[in-house]
Kinemage of the C-alpha trace (Angstrom):
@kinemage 1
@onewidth
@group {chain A} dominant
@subgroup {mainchain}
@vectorlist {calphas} color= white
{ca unk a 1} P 17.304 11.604 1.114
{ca unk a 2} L 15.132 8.611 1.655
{ca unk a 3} L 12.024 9.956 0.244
{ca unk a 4} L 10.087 10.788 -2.672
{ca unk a 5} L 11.199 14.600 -4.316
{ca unk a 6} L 9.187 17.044 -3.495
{ca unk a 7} L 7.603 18.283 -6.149
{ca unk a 8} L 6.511 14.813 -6.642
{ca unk a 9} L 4.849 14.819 -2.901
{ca unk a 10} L 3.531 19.201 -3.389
{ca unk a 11} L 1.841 17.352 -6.980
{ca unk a 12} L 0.324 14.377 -5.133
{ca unk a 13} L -0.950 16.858 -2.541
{ca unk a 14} L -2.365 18.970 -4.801
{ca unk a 15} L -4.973 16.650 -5.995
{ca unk a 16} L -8.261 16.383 -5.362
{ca unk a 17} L -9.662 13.724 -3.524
{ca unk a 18} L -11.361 10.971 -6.144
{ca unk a 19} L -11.294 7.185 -6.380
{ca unk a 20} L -8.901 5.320 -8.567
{ca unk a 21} L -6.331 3.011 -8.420
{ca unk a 22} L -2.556 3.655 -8.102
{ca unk a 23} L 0.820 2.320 -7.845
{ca unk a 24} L 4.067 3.386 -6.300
{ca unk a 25} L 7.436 2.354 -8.130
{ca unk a 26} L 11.075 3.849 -7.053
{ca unk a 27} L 14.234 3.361 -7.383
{ca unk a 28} L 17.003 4.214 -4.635
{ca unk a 29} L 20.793 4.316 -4.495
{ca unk a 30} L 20.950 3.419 -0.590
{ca unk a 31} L 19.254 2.519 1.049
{ca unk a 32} L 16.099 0.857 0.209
{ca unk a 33} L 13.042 4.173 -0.419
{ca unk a 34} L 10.539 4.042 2.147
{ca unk a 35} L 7.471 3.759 0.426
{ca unk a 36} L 4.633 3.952 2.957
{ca unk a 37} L 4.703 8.018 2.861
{ca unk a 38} L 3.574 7.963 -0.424
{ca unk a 39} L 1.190 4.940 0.133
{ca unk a 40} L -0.706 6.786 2.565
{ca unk a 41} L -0.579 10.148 0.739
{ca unk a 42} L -2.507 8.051 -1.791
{ca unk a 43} L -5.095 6.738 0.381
{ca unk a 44} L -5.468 9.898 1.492
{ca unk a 45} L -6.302 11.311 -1.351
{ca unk a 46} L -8.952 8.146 -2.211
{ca unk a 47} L -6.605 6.039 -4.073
{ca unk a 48} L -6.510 2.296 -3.592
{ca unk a 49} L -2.974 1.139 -3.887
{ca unk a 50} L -2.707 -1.619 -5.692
{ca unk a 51} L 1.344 -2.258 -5.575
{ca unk a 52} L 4.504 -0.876 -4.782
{ca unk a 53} L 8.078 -1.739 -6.486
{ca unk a 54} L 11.609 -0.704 -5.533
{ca unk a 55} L 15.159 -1.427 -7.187
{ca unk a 56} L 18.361 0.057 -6.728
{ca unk a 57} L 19.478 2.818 -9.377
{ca unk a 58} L 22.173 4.759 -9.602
{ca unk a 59} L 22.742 7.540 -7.070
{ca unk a 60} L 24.723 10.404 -7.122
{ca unk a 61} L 23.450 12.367 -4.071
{ca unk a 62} L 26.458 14.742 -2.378
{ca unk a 63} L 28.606 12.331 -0.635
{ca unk a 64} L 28.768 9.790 -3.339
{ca unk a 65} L 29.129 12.554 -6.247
{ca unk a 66} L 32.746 13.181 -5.602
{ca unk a 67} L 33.285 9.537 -6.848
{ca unk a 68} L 31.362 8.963 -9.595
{ca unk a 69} L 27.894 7.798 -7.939
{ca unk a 70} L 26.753 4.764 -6.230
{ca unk a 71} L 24.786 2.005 -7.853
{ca unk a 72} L 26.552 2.053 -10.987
{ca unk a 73} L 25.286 0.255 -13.238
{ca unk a 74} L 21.680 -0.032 -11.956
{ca unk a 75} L 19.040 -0.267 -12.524
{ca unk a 76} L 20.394 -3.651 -14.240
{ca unk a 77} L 18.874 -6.093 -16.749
{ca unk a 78} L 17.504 -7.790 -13.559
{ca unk a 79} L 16.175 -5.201 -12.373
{ca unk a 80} L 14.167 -3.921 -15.489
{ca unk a 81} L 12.746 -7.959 -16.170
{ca unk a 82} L 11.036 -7.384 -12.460
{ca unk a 83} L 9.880 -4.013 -13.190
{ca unk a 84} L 8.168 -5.173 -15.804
{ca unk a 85} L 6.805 -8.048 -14.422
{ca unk a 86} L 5.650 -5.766 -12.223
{ca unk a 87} L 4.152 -4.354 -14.655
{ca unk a 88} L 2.418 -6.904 -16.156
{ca unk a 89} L 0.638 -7.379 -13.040
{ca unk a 90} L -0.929 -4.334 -12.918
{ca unk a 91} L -3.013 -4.723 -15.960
{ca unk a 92} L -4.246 -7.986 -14.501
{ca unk a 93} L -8.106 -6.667 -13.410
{ca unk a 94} L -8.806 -6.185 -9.404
């Protein structure tokens, strides 16, 4: 439903607030994930965030379930050779 699952957002929450570093990666049948919530959840919470990454992946939320899913297929070889050159990038030093 566009956004990160909840348990995800009540866990985030739930931490104290500290300094560190963080990143924010998600995949999304349709349409893109709106990653800014989390962002600022994160900086909320004292985090810099250093990235964010997105790709499509398959979806089977309620109207695409009665035929098989969306996004089939995904995320695809392309898809995982950006995630981890995402990746890589993080464990450059800030």
């Amino acid at each position: 439903m566009h956004r990160f699952h909840q348990q995800l957002r009540e866990f985030v929450s739930a931490l104290p607030r500290q300094q560190g570093r963080a990143f924010v990666f998600a995949t999304s049948g349709l349409p893109a994930p709106r990653l800014g919530p989390m962002v600022r959840l994160l900086q909320g919470k004292g985090f810099e965030v250093t990235d964010t990454f997105s790709c499509r992946g398959f979806d089977t939320w309620a109207p695409f379930k009665p035929v098989g899913g969306i996004r089939k297929g995904r995320p695809d070889d392309s898809d995982l050779a950006a995630a981890r050159s995402f990746a890589t990038g993080l464990k450059r030093p800030v």
